[in-house]
N, C-alpha and C positions, 0 to 999 in steps of 0.2 A: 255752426257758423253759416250764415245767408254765402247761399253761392254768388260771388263777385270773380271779376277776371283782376287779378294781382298785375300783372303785365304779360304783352303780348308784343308779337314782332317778327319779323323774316329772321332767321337763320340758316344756315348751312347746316343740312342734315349728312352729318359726319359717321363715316363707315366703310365695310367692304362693296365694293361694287362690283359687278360681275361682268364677266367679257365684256366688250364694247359699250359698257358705262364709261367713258372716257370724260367724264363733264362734271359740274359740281351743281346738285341737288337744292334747292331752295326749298324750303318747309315754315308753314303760319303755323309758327308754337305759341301758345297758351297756358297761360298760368291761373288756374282758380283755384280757389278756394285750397280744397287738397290734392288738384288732379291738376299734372303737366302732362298737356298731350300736345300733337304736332299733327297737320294737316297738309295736303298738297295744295289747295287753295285757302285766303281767306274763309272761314268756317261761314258756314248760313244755317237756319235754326233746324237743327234736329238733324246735322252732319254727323258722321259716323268717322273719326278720327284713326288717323291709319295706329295711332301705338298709344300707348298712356301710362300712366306710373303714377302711385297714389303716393303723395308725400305725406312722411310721421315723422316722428322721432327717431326712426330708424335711419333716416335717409340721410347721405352723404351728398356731397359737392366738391368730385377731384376732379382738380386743377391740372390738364394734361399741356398747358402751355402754348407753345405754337410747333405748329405739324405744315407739312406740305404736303397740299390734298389735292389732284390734279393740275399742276403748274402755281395753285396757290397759294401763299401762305395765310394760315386761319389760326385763331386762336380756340382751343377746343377744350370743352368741359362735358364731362360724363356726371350724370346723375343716376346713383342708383342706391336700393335697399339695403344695408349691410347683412339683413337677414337673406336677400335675397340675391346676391351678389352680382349674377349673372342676366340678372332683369334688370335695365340699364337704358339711360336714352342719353345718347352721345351727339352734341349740339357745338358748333363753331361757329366764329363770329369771326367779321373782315377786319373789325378795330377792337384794341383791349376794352375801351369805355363801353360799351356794348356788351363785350362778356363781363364786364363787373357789377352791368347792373344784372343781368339774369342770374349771376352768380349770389349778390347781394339780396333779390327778390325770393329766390329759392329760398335762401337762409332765413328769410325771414319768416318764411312757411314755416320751413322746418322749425323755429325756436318758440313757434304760435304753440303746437304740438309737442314739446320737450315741456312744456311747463314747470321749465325749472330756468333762472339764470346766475351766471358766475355772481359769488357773493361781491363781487370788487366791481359787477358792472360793466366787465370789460367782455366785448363781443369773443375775444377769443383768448387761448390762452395754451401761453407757451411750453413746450418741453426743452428738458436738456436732452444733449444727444452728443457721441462721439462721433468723431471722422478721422481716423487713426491715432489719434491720443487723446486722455483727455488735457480738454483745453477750457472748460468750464462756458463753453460759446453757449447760448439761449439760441434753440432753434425757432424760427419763423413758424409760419403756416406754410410757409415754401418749401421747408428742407425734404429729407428724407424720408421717404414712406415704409422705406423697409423696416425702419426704426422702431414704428408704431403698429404696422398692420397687423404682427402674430397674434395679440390678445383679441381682436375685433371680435372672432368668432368666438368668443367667451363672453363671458360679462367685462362687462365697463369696467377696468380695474383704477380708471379716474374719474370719480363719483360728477367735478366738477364741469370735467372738459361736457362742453355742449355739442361740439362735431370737430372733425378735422379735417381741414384744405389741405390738398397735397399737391405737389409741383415736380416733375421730372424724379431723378435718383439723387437729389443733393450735387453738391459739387465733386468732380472729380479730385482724388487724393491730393492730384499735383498741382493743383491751384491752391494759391495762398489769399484766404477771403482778410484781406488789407480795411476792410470797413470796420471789422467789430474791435473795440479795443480792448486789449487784454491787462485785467487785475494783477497779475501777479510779477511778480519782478523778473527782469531779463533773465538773471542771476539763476530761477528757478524753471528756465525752459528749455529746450534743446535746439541749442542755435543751429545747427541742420538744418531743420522741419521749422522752425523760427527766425525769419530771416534778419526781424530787429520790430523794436518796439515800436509802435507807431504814436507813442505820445513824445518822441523826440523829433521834432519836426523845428526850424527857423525859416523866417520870412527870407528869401532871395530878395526878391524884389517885387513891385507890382507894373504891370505891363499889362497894355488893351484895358482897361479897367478890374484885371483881374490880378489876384498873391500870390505869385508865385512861391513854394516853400521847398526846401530841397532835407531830406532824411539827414541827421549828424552821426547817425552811427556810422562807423566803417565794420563790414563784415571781409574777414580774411578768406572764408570759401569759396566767393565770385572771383573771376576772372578781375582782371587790373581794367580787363579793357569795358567792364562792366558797370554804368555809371550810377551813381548813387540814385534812389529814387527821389522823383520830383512831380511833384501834385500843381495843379493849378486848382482854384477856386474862384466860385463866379457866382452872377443872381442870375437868373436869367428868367423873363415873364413870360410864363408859359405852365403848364400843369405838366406834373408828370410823367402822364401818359404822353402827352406831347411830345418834348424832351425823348423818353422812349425810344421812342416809335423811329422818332430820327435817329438815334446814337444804334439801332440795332440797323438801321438801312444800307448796304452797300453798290445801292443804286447811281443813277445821274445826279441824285438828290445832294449825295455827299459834296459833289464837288463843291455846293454852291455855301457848306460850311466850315468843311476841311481840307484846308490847302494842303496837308498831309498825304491825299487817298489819292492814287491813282487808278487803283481797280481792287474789285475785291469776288470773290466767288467761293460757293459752296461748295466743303471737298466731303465732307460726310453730316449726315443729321443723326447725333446721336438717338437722343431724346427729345422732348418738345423744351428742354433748357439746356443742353450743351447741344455745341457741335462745333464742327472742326471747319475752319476757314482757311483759304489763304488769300492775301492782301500785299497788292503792289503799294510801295512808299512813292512819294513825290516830295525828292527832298531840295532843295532849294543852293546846296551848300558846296561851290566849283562842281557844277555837272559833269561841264567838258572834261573833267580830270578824276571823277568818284563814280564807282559804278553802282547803279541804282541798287536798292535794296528790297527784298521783300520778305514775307511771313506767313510762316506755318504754325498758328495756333488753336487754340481748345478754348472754344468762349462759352460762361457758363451765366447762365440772370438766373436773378430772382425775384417775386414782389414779395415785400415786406407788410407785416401787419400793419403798422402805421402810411402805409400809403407811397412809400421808400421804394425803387427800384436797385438793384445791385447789380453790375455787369461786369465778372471778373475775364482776367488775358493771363495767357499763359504758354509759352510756344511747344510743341511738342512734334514728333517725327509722324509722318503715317505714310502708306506705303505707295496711293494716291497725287502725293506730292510731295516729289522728292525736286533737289535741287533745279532750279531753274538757268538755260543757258545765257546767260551777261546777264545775269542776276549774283547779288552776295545776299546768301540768308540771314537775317539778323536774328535775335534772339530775344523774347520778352522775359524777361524773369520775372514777373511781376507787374499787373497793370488793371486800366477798367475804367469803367466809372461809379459814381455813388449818388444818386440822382436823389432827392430827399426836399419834402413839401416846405415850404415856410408861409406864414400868416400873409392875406392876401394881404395890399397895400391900395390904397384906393379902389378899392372893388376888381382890382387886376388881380390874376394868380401870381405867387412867388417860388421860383425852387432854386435851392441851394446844388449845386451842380460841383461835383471834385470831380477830375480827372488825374488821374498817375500812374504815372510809365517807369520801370525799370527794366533798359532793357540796353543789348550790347549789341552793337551795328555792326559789329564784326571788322574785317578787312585789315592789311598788316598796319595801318597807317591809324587806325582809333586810339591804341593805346600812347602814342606817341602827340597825336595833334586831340587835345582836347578839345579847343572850340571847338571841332568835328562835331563830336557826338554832344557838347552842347547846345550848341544851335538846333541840331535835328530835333534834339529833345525839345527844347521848346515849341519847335515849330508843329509839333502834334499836339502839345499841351493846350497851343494855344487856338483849337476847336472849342471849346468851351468860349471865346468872345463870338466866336464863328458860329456857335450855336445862339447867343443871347443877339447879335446882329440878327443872326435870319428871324428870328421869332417878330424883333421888333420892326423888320422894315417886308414882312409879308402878311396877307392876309389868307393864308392857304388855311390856315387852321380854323376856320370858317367851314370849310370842305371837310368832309366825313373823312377821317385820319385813317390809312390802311397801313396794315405790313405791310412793310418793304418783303419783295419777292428776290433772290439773288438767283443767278447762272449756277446749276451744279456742276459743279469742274468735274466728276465723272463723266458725268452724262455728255459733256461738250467729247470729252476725250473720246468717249464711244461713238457718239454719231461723225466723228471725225475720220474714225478708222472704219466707217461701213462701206467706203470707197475701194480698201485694200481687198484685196484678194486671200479669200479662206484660208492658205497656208501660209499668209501671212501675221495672220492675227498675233496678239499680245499672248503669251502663256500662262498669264494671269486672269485671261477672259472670263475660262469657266468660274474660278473662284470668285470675281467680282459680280458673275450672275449670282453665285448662290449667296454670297452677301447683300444682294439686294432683295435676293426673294425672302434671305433673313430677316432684313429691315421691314418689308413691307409687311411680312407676317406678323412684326412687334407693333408697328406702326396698328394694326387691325386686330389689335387684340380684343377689346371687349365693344367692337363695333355690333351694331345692328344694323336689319336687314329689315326694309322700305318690305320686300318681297314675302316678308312671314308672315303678316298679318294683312289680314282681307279687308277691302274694301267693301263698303255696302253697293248692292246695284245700283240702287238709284245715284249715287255718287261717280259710278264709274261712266251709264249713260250723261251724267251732266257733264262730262267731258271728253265727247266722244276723240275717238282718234290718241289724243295726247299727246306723249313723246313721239312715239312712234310713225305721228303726222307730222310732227318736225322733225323728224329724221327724214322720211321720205322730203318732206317739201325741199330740206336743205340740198338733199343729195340732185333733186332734179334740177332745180337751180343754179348748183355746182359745175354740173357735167352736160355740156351740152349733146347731142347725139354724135355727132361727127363737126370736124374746121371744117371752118368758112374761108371758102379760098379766096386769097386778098388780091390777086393779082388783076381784077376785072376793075379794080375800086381805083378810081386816080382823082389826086388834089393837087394844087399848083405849088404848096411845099411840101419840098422832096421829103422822105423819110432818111434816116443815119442812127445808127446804130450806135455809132464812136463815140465815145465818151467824150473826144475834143472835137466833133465835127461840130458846126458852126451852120447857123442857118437854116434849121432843120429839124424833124419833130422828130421822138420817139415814143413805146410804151412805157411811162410809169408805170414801177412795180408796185402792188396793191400793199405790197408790204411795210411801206415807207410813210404809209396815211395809219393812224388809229381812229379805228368805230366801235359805235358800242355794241358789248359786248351782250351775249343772249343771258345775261342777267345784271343788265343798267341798271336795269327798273329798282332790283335791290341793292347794289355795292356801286353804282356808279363805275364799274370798270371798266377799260377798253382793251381791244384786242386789235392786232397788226390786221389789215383789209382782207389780205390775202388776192386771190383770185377776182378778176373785173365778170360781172354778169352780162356785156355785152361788147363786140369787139371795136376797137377805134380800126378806121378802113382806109381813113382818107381824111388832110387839114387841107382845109383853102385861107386864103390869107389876100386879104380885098382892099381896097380903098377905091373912093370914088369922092365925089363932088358932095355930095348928102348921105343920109343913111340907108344903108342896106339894109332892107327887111325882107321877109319870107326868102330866102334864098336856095330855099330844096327846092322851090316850084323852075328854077334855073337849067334847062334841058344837059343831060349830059353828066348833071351832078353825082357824087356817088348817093344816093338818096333817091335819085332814080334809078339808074340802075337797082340797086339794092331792093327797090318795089317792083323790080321788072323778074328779079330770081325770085320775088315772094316773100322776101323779106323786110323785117323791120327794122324803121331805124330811129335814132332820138339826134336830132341835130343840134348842137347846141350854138349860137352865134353870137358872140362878143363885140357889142360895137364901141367901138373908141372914138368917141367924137373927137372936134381941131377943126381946121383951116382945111385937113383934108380929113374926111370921114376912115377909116379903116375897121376893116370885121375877122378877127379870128373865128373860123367855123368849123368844128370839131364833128365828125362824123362816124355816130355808135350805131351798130346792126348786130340785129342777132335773130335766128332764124325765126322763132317765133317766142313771144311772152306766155308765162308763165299763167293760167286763169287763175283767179286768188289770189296772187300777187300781190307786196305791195308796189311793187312796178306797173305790174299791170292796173291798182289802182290808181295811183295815181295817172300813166299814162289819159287813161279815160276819166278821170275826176274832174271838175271843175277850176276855175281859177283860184278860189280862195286855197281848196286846198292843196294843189298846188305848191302857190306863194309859201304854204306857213309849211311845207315838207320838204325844198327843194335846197338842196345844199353843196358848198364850194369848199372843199378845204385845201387854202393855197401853200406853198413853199417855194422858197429862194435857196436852193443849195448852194449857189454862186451867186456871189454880189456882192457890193458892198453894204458895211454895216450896218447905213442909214435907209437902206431901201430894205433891207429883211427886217430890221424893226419895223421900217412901216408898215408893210404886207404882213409880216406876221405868219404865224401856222394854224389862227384859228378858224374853228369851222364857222360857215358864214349862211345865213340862211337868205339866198338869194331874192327869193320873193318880197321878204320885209326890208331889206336894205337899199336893192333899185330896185326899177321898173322891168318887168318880164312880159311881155307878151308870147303868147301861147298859139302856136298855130296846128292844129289836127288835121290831118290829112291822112287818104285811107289806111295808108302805112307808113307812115312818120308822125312823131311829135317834135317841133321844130319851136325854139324857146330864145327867142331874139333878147338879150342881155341889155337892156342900154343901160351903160357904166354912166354916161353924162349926165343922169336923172340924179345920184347922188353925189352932195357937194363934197363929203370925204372923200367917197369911192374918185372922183374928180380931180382932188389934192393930189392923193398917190398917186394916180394914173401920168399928171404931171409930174411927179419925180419921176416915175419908172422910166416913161418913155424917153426921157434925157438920156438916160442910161441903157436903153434896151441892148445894145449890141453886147455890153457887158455880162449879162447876168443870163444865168439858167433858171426855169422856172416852170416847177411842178404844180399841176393842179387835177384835184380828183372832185368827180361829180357824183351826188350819189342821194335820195332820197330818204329823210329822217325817218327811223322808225322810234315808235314813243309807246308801243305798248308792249307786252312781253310774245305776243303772238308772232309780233313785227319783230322782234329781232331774231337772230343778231344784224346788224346793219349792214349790207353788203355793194358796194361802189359801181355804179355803172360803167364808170371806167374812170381812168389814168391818164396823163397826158404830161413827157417834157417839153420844152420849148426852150430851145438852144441858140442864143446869140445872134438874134433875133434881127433882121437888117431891113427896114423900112422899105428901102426900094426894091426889095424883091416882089414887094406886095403887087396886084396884078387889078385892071377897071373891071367888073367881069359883066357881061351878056345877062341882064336880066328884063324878060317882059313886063312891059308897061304895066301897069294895076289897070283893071279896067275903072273908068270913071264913073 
């Protein structure tokens, strides 16, 4: 076969990293002909690739699911030799559609070189398998690996099978997989382990556009207070993976399709297909008088051969989240979703979407008031309209679709108790280290190491410095020498600290803005600001007859002073045109810039680039409704929206704003000002970085502005321009 590249693309190079690897890996992997290899930059001709692995017939494509690999969640697939077991290259992806095609392209390798395919045609092909009884279930590609693995190191004892995808450990015993229907009659199962047949189902009703159907068995071993199960079905326009991606989120995302969710966080990560959750309810049903509910369960997916996702519920105890105080714990006996493709319809995607919940909401008053626990029930069921509304009235799904990332509810409980005092701690501490250090050991089990295999010289000079010139640059950037003492610096609005003071600025926490993060370039991610690279010293707050321009050159400013200690500063001035002129003027210093910088280039840059790098991203914490829609939280690139003039002076860059040049920027400025005394309002300054050298993005500074009162504003003292 002529050497061609099969596919190619970024991934997350997935593995053990070694102390102070705290960060997630980016790798240009390649796929030709019969060779996967992965690079630290785009390859150029006659590059020497840090690892490689020849694809045959020998070679597998397990399916490790999704993992959380420094704060992120990735979806992770291992490829390796079955002859070879332990020579292996472990590759994640931000979105499933990404790993399905590297996973789909491998396979394809792979069946070039099996030269053989199943007589029926079919890409794959299924086994039976038990899970404490038999149940006659057809296993996926998804189930259990333990099932299959022993024979590997022998010969093929299935002349047919072509390869086998494998997913997590199967479902846990104690979930009951509610999708697959079962052949054989009630009569012949163990209603125990059998909770009822799922082909007796009747239509309730239909409600939102979706069938409501409620289970007609009655089973005697549930509690009374435990209500029969009840499925919703719906269509909803969207791909699977779509669908997914959401119904696994326990993020802000939720709220906007499940009026059910009020919070939700990770209490353990089993494997890369179960893990333990717990989830606050938001139930709708006399508040004032029901005390909210929440859940402790085991949620386990799978993808199916046909393109089908499976997410089964199931509530179970663990020792991480126990009871909660004005909480009642409810109880799922049964639930999930069943997410499954249907035939596109005018070139739109179609998926069949079931939701169903059995579950007991506990409390002395369930068993007795039935609406209760009907109502609730529907009102979770009916996320599935809540899912086929958001698809149809957003256009996100446009945007590169990522896991949802969730809160670990240990992790929160530990960084919570790092305050306590040592002989205070929890008596379970130790044990909960060494269950993590057990997890993270499983978690890295057949990783590889970036560090084993050598690079070529010439590859390693074509990048001089590296990481470890982005470690240093980050860290000096970070950490300035010694504070800059504020008390020299004076502006005509006071600073306040209080949360209700009035009239008066303070620091925006950097935390409150998202930048992007030191790998944009490939996942589009953003990360919380953090820390400002230069200090706010001093606000003045102007008006006058005309517009204020240059106003560092104003004797006494902090902008002088600040070039009188040797230091620098970046001015920023906001002019507000009207009948009377007014200037917000923001004053950032920091003792000296960075050389290399992108601060320091731009400072010294010219105007274009400038204009096309210079950025606002505003908030209204407080206001009313129709003034934070209009302001909005997006980031705004100053230079192309108004007019910026740019003034250099030996130790300032001073960056005169006029709002008045744009007629939107105009519009709003008009509503705000109506309302200024009202509202609070955040804004951070900070310079676009766009290439991977440039990031991660870091904010010049922060800045609230609190209730804000025109007549404080003050005429101020500026020399003539000369003529």
């Amino acid at each position: 076969m002529s050497s061609k590249v099969v596919y190619e693309g970024w991934m997350v190079r997935y593995g053990r990293r070694k102390i102070g690897r705290s960060f997630i890996h980016m790798r240009y992997f390649v796929l030709e002909s019969r060779l996967l290899a992965y690079y630290k930059r785009k390859p150029q001709d006659n590059q020497v690739p840090i690892k490689t692995l020849l694809i045959d017939g020998n070679c597998r494509v397990e399916d490790r699911g999704l993992k959380t690999h420094h704060g992120h969640m990735v979806y992770v697939l291992s490829v390796y030799n079955k002859k070879e077991k332990y020579h292996r290259i472990t590759m994640a992806a931000f979105n499933i559609q990404e790993a399905l095609i590297w996973k789909e392209k491998i396979e394809y390798v792979i069946d070039q070189h099996q030269g053989a395919q199943p007589s029926n045609g079919n890409k794959y092909i299924s086994f039976e398998y038990k899970s404490g009884m038999d149940n006659g279930k057809t296993a996926s590609s998804s189930d259990r690996e333990s099932q299959f693995s022993a024979p590997e190191d022998e010969d093929e004892p299935h002349p047919n099978l072509l390869r086998r995808t494998t997913i997590g450990n199967g479902p846990p015993e104690s979930i009951f997989d509610w999708t697959r229907e079962i052949d054989s009659d009630l009569s012949n199962q163990n209603v125990n382990n059998q909770a009822f047949s799922r082909k007796h189902w009747r239509l309730l009703q239909c409600q939102n556009g979706l069938r409501i159907f409620e289970e007609l068995l009655e089973v005697d071993y549930l509690p009374r207070s435990c209500s029969r199960a009840m499925k919703a079905v719906g269509v909803v326009e969207a791909t699977c993976e779509e669908i997914f991606e959401l119904v696994m989120s326990m993020d802000g995302t939720r709220f906007e399709w499940d009026c059910s969710f009020q919070h939700g966080s990770l209490v353990e990560e089993v494997d890369g297909h179960t893990a333990i959750l717990y989830h606050r309810l938001q139930l709708d049903w006399f508040p004032m008088f029901v005390w909210p509910r929440d859940l402790c369960y085991v949620r386990y997916w799978r993808r199916n051969d046909d393109g089908s996702y499976v997410v089964l519920f199931r509530s179970r105890e663990h020792e991480n989240c126990g009871p909660q105080p004005g909480w009642v714990r409810a109880h799922i006996e049964s639930g999930g979703f069943n997410i499954s493709p249907l035939k596109p319809r005018n070139g739109r995607p179609r998926t069949q979407v079931q939701h169903l919940m059995q579950i007991d909401l506990k409390g002395w008053g369930v068993g007795y008031v039935s609406s209760f626990q009907q109502h609730c029930l529907r009102q979770m069921l009916n996320s599935v309209a809540g899912l086929r509304e958001w698809f149809a009235q957003t256009d996100e799904r446009n945007a590169l679709p990522r896991i949802p990332v969730m809160v670990n509810m240990s992790s929160a409980s530990v960084s919570s108790k790092k305050s306590q005092k040592p002989n205070e701690a929890h008596p379970n501490s130790l044990d909960q280290v060494n269950a993590a250090v057990r997890n993270s050991a499983l978690m890295d089990e057949y990783s590889d190491e970036d560090e084993d295999f050598q690079i070529a010289e010439s590859e390693q000079e074509a990048y001089p410095g590296g990481l470890e010139n982005d470690i240093k640059r980050t860290v000096l950037e970070e950490e300035p020498a010694d504070e800059i003492d504020l008390s020299s610096f004076l502006g005509n609005l006071r600073r306040d600290d209080r949360d209700n003071a009035r009239d008066c600025w303070k620091i925006s926490d950097g935390n409150n803005f998202r930048v992007r993060s030191k790998h944009f370039c490939f996942d589009k991610s953003k990360v919380p600001a953090g820390k400002h690279l230069l200090d706010l010293v001093a606000v003045d707050w102007f008006k006058d007859s005309k517009r204020m321009d240059h106003v560092a050159k104003r004797q006494g400013c902090a902008a002088q002073v600040a070039s009188e200690k040797g230091f620098f500063s970046i001015i920023f001035n906001l002019q507000v045109p009207g009948s009377t002129h007014y200037s917000m003027v923001f004053y950032f210093v920091t003792k000296e810039l960075v050389p290399g910088s992108l601060l320091q280039r731009f400072v010294d840059g010219d105007d274009e680039f400038r204009n096309s790098r210079l950025k606002l991203i505003p908030s209204v914490p407080k206001g009313s409704w129709i003034v934070r829609q209009s302001v909005g939280s997006t980031p705004c690139l100053l230079g192309k929206a108004v007019d910026c003039n740019y003034i250099r002076g030996a130790k300032y860059l001073e960056i005169d704003v006029d709002i008045g040049s744009s007629t939107v920027a105009n519009g709003v400025l008009g509503l705000v000002v109506g309302v200024i005394t009202t509202l609070v309002v955040d804004m951070a300054f900070l310079v676009q970085a766009n290439t991977p050298d440039e990031l991660p993005e870091r904010l010049i500074g922060a800045v609230r502005i609190s209730h804000l009162e025109l007549k404080s504003a003050i005429v101020p003292k500026l020399d003539p321009d000369p003529s």
